[in-house]
C-alpha positions in Angstrom: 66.8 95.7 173.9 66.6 94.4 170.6 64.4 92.1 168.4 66.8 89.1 167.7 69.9 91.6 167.3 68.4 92.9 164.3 66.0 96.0 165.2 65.9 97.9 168.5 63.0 98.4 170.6 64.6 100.4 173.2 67.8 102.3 173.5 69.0 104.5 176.1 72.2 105.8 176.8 73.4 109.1 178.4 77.3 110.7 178.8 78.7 114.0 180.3 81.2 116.3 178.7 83.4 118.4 180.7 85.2 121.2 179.3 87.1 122.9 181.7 89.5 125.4 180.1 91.9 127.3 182.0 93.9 130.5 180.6 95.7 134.0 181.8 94.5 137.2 180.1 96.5 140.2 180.2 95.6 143.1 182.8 97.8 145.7 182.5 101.4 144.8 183.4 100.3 141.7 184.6 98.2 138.3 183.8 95.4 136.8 185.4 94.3 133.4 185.8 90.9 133.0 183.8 89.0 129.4 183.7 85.8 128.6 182.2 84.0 125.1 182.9 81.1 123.9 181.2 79.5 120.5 182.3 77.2 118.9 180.0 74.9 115.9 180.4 73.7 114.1 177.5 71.2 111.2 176.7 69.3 109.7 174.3 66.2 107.6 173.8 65.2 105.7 171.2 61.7 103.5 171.6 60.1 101.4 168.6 56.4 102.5 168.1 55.7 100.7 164.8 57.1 97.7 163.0 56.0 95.9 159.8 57.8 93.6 157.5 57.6 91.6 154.5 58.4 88.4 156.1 56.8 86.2 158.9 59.5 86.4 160.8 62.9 87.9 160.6 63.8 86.3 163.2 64.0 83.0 161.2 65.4 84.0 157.7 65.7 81.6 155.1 69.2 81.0 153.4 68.9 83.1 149.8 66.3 84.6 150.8 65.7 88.8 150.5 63.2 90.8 153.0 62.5 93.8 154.1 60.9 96.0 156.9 60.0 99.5 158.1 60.7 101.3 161.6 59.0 104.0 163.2 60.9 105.4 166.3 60.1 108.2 169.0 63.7 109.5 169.6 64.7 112.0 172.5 67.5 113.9 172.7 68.2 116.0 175.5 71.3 118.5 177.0 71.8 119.9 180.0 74.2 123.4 180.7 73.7 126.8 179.6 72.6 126.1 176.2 70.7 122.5 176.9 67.4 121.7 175.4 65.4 119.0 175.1 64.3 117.3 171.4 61.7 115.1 170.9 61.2 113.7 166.9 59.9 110.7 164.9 62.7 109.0 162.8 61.0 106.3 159.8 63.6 103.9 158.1 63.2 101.3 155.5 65.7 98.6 155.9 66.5 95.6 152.9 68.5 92.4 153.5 69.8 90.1 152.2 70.8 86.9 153.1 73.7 84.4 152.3 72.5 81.6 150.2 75.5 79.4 151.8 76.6 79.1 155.3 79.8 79.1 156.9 81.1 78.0 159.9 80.7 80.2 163.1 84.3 79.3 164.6 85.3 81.6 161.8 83.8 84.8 163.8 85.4 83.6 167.2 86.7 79.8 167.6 84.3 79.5 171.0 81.0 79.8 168.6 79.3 76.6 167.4 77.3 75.5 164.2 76.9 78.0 161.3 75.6 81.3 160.4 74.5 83.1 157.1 76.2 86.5 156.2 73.1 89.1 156.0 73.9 92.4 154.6 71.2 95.1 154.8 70.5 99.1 153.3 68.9 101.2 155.9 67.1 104.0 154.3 65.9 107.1 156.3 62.9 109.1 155.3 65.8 112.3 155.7 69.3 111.4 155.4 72.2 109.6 153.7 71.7 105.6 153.8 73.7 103.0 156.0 74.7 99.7 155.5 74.7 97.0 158.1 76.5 93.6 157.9 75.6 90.9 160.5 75.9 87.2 161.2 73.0 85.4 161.8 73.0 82.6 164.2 70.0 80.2 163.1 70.3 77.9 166.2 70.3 81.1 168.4 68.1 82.9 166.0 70.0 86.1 166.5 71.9 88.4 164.6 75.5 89.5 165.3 76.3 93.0 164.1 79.9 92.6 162.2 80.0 95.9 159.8 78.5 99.6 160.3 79.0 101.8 157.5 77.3 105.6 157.5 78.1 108.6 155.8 80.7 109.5 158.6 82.8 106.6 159.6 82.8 103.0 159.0 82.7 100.8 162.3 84.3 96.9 161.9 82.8 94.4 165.1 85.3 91.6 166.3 84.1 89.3 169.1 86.5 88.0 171.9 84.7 86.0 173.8 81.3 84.3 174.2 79.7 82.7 176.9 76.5 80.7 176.2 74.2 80.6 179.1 73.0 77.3 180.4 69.7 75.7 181.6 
């Protein structure tokens, strides 16, 4: 759950890693089968507990325009298995964006999307950390924001859209 695309509120999500491994180890003269299996569970939380910006509403940017806000989350992080733990910390970012002072047509992110949209790039800042960046299009007559770009000091993530159905009264 997001505020229009652009900041999360709430964000759960959860995977298991299983790692069987199967071997021989020598006895003797002879070999016997050896196997180790380790089944982890994973999840994460992530839950907005404060929120301020520097604009009335991001979710209505104006073309040109630069703004900025601040994030405070309560993340979880928890493992199961032999070694699993549970983590409970407070993560604070400062985001800035920018946004295009021209707009281009939406058909050029996927030919089913009407009207226009403003490129907005933003610099997300955590109190520990390297910095991100975070390139999205913004949809004024939906007053949303598409993620497009993802860069962090690990990998770089590019967002292509294949389809999109708009929802009908």
């Amino acid at each position: 759950m997001s505020l229009c695309g652009l900041v999360p509120l709430l964000v759960e999500s959860g995977s298991n890693v299983d790692t069987s491994v199967a071997s021989v180890v020598p006895a003797g003269k002879a070999f016997l089968p050896f196997s180790i299996k380790s089944d982890i569970d994973v999840s994460n939380r992530v839950k907005l507990s404060a929120f301020e910006a520097n604009i009335p509403s991001i979710c209505s940017p104006a073309p040109g325009s630069e703004f900025s806000y601040k994030t405070e989350t309560a993340v979880q992080f928890k493992t199961s298995g032999p070694f699993g733990r549970t983590n409970d910390f407070q993560r604070i970012e400062s985001t800035s964006c920018k946004v295009a002072a021209a707009s281009s047509p939406a058909s050029q992110l996927n030919a089913s999307l009407t009207g226009d949209y403003w490129a907005v790039s933003c610099q997300v800042t955590p109190q520990t950390g390297a910095a991100r960046q975070a390139d999205y299009a913004y949809l004024p007559d939906a007053r949303f924001y598409l993620p497009l770009y993802l860069k962090d000091e690990w990998q770089s993530t590019k967002i292509s859209y294949s389809e999109f159905v708009y929802a009908t009264p």
